[in-house]
C-alpha positions in Angstrom: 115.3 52.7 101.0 116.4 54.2 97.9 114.1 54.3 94.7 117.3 54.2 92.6 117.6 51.2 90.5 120.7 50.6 91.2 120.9 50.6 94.8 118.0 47.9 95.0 119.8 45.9 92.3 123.1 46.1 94.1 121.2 44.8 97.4 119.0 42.1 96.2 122.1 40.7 93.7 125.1 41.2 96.6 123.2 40.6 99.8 124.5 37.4 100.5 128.0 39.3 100.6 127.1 41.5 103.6 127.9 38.7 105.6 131.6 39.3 104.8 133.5 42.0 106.2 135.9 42.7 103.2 133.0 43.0 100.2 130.3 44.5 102.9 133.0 47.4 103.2 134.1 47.4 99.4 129.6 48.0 98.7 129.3 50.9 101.7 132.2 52.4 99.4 130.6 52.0 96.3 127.2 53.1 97.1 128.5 55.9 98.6 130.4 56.9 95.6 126.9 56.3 93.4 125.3 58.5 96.1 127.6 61.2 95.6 126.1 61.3 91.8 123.2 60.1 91.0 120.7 62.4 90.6 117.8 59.9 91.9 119.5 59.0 95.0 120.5 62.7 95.8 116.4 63.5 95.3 115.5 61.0 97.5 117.6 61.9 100.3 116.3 65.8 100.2 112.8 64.5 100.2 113.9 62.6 102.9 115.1 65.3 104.7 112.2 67.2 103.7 109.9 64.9 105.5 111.5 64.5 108.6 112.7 68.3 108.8 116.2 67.8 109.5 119.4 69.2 107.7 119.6 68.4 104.0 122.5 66.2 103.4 122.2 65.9 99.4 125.0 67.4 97.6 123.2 70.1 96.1 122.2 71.5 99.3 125.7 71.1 100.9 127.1 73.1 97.8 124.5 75.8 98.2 125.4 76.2 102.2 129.4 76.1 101.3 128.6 78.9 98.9 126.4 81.5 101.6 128.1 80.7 104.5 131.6 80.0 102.8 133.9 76.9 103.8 134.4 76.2 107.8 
């Protein structure tokens, strides 16, 4: 789970809402947006990676990749 405050905030207050299809997609949209730029979730998904050795998904290491290998 993410360490980012407001990720677990989002989960404990709106949980009862994943129940729902309409607001359980409107939250995957919006976490995904907060993914996108907050520094503490993107950390904790390359540690993540990290630990399980797979491809880094954060946006730091995508942008790094883009720029040696160029765009596919």
């Amino acid at each position: 789970m993410c360490p980012c405050p407001f990720c677990s905030g989002v989960l404990l207050l709106l949980s009862p809402l994943l129940l729902f299809k309409g607001p359980r997609e409107w939250l995957k949209r919006k976490i995904k947006k907060h993914h996108k730029h907050c520094d503490t979730c993107q950390h904790a998904e390359h540690e993540r990676c990290q630990e399980e050795h797979i491809k880094c998904t954060c946006e730091n290491c995508k942008h790094k990749n883009n720029e040696k290998g160029g765009k596919k």
